[in-house]
N, C-alpha and C positions, 0 to 999 in steps of 0.2 A: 762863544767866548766863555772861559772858564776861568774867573779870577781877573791875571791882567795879559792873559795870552790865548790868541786863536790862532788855527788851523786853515790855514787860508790855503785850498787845494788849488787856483792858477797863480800859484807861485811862480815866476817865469823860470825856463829851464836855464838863463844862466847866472841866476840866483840859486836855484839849485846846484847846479855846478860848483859855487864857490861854498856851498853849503859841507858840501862833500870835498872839498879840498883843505877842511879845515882841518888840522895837527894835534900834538900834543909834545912837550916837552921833557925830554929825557937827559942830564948831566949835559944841559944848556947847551943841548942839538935840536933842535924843530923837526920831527917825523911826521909825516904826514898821514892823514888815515885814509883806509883805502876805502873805495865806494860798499855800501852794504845792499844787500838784494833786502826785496821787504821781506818783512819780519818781525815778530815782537823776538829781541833780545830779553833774558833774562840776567842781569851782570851783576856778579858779586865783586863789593867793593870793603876796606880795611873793615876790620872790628875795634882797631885800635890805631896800631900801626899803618900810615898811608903809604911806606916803603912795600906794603905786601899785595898791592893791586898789582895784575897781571900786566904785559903790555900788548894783549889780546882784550881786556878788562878798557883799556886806555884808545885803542882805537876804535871800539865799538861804539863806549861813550862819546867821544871825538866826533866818529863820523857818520852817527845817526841822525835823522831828519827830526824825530822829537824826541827829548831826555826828558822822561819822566820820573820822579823821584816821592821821598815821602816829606822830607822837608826841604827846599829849598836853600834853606841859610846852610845847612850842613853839609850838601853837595857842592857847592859854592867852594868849601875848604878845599873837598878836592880836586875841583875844576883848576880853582886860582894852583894849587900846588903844582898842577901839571903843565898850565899854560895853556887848558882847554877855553876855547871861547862859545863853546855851543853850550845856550839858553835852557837850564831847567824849566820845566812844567809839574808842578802841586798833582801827586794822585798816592790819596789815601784813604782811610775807610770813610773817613765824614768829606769829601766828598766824589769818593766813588760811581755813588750813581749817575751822579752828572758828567764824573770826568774821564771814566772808563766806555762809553758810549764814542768819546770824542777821538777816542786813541783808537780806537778798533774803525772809525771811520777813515782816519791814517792809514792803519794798514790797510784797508778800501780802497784808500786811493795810492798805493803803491809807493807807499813811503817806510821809512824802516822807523821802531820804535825803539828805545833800549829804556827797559825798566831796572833802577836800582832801589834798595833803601836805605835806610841812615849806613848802616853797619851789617853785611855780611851777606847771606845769600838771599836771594829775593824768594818769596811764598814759603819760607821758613819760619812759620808764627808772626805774619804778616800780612794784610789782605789781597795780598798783589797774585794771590790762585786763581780769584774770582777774573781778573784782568785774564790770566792766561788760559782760565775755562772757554772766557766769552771769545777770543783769540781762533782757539782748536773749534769751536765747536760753530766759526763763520769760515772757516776752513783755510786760515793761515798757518804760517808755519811758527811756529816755537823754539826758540833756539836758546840751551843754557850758555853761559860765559863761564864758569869754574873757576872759583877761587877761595879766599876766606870761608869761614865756619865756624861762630863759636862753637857749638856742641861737637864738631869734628877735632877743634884742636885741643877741647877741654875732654876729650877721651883720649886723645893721644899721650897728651898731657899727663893723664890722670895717672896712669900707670896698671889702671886697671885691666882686665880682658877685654879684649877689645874685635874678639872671633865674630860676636854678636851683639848687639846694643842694641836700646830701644830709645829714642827721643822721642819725649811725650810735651814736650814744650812747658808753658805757664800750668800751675799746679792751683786749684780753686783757692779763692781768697780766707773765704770760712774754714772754721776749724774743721764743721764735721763734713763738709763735703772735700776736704782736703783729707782726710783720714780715711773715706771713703773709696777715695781715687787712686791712695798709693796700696790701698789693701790690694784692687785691681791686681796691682803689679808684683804682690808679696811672692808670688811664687816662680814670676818671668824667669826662666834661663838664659839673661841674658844681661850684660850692664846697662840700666838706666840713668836717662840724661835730664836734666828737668833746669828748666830757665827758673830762679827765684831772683825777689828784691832781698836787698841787704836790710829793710827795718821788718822784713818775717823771714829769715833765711832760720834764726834760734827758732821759730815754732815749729816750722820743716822740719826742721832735723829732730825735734824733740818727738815729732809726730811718728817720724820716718824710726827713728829707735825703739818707739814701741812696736808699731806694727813689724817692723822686720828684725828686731832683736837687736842689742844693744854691740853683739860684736860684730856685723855684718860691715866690711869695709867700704869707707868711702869718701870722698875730696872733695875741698869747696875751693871752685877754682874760680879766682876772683878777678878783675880787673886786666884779661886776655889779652897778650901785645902791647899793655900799654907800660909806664914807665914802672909801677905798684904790682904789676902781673904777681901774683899769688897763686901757688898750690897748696893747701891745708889739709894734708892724709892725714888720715885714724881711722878709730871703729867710729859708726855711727855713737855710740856712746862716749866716747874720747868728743869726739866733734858738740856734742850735747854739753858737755860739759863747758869747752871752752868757748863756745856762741854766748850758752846760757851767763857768762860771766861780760862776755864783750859789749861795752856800752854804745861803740859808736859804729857800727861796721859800714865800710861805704864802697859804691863800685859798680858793677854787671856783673852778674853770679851766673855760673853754673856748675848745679850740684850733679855729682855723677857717686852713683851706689850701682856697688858693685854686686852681681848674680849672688844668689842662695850655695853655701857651699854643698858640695855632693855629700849625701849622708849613705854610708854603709849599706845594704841589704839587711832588711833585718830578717836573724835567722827563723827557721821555721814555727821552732817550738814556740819561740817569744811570742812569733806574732798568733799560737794556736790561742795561748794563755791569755791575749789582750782581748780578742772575740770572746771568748769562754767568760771573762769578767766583764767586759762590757755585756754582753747576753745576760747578765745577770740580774742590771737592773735598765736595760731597755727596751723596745721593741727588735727583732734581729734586724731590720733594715736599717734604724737609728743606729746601731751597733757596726753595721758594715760602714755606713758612711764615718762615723767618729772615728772606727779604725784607718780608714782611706787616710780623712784626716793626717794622723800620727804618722803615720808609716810612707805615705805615699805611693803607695801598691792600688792599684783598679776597685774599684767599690765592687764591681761584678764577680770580679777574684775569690775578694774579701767574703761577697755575702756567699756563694759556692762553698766557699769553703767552710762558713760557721754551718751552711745546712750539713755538710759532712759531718763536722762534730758533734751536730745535733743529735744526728740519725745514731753515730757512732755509739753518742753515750745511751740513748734510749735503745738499742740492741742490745 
C-alpha cells in the first residue's frame, strides 16, 4: 500500500473488464476507451490549456489499469473536465522509491500503467525517467502519448531558428554556478531553451547578457496556453533592461536564446598579424589558443601556422 491506494493483482477478471470499459467525455458524448496491452504509457497532458490534450492522451488515461501522476488534486482537474472516472495514484521524486517498485510490479502482473505529470510531457525535467529506466530495463515496453511541450511551443513560439535547439531544463540556482553553466552553452550552434522562475528570470538574463553579449537575440515566453500567454522579444540586453525594471513578474517561464550569429572568415593577413602580436607577449601555445579564442579557427591551424611565421621571420 502506497499512501491510500494498493495494487491488489487478484482483482477479478470482471472487475477488470469494467475497469477497461471505462470512457471519457467529448462535446457531451461518452466514448469509450479501448482495452490497453500492458505497458507503462508515457502521456503528455495541457501546459495550460485542457482543450489541447489529445483524444489518444484521453483514452489512454481512461483506459489504463493504474494512473499514476505527480499530484493528484491537479489531475483530478482534468479527469473531472473529461468525465474520466479512473483513480489517480501519487508518484513523484519523495516518494519514488517506494512507489515506482509498486508500478513496475503492475506491469509484472500484466496490467497497463499511464504515467503523467502536472503539465506536459512526462521525464521532461521530471523524475518519471527513473520509472521508465526501471520499466526497459525489467523488460516491458514503453510507450510515448505525444502531445503538449512547453519548450516545443516556446520555440515555436519564439520565433527563433528552430533547425537546431538545445533544452537544457532548470539553470543552477546560484549566481556563479548559474554563469558557469550558461558559459557551457556560449558557443552552442544552436537555439537554447532553459525553464526559469519569474522571481530569478532578471538575474538570468542579466547573467545570460554578459556571457553572451548584450545583442544576442532572445524571448521570455511566459505563461504558455494560458489566458496572460506572453512572448517578450529583444536582444538579451533589451530584455535586461526591462526584467531589471519589472517589480512583479508572475507565471511558468521559458527563456529561449537564440544561436551565436555567423561571424565572417577572418581574412589571412589579419589573422597573421593577431599571432605575430600575441607571440609577442606569450608563450606561442598561449598565443595559438587566445587566437582560436578570437577568431574561431582550430588551435592546431592557428599554432602551424605562427610556427610558419616564426621560421619565416627568423630566415
Amino acid at each position: 500500500m502506497i499512501g491510500n491506494w494498493t495494487l491488489d493483482k487478484h482483482q477479478s477478471s470482471e472487475a477488470a473488464e469494467k475497469h477497461r470499459q471505462r470512457g471519457f467525455r467529448l462535446h457531451d458524448a461518452t466514448i469509450p476507451a479501448r482495452p490497453l496491452e500492458p505497458a507503462l504509457y508515457l502521456v503528455a497532458t495541457p501546459i495550460g490549456n485542457l482543450a489541447d490534450i489529445t483524444l489518444r492522451a484521453l483514452e489512454t488515461i481512461a483506459g489504463a489499469d493504474v494512473l499514476a501522476c505527480e499530484d493528484t488534486r491537479v489531475t483530478r482537474v482534468l479527469l473531472d473536465r473529461y468525465g474520466i472516472v479512473n483513480r489517480p495514484v501519487a508518484y513523484h521524486e519523495h516518494n519514488a522509491a517506494e512507489a515506482g517498485p509498486r508500478l513496475i510490479a503492475a506491469l509484472g502482473d500484466g496490467r497497463s500503467v499511464a504515467l503523467v505529470s502536472d503539465a506536459g510531457t512526462p521525464l521532461v525535467s521530471d523524475p518519471g525517467y527513473r520509472l521508465a529506466q526501471h520499466a526497459i530495463e525489467a523488460g516491458h515496453r514503453v510507450v510515448p502519448i505525444p502531445g503538449p511541450s512547453a519548450p516545443l511551443a516556446a520555440l515555436v513560439g519564439s520565433g527563433l531558428p528552430s533547425d537546431a535547439f538545445l533544452f537544457a531544463g532548470f539553470l543552477p540556482v546560484k549566481d556563479k554556478a548559474r554563469r558557469e553553466r550558461l558559459a557551457e552553452f556560449s558557443a552552442a550552434p544552436a537555439t537554447l531553451l532553459f525553464f526559469e522562475s519569474p522571481h530569478r528570470i532578471a538575474a538570468t538574463i542579466a547573467a545570460a547578457a554578459e556571457i553572451f553579449g548584450e545583442e544576442r537575440k532572445a524571448v521570455v515566453c511566459r505563461e504558455l496556453t494560458k489566458a496572460f500567454e506572453e512572448f517578450r522579444r529583444g536582444t538579451l540586453g533589451e530584455l535586461k533592461a526591462f526584467y531589471g525594471d519589472a517589480a512583479n513578474v508572475k507565471g511558468e517561464i521559458v527563456l529561449v536564446i537564440g544561436p551565436p550569429e555567423a561571424k565572417p572568415a577572418p581574412q589571412a593577413a589579419d589573422v597573421d598579424a593577431l599571432l605575430q602580436a600575441l607571440a609577442r607577449d606569450m608563450p606561442m601555445g598561449k598565443a595559438a589558443t587566445e587566437a582560436a579564442r578570437r577568431t574561431g579557427l582550430p588551435r592546431k591551424e592557428l599554432y602551424d601556422r605562427l610556427l610558419h611565421l616564426k621560421g619565416r621571420d627568423e630566415g
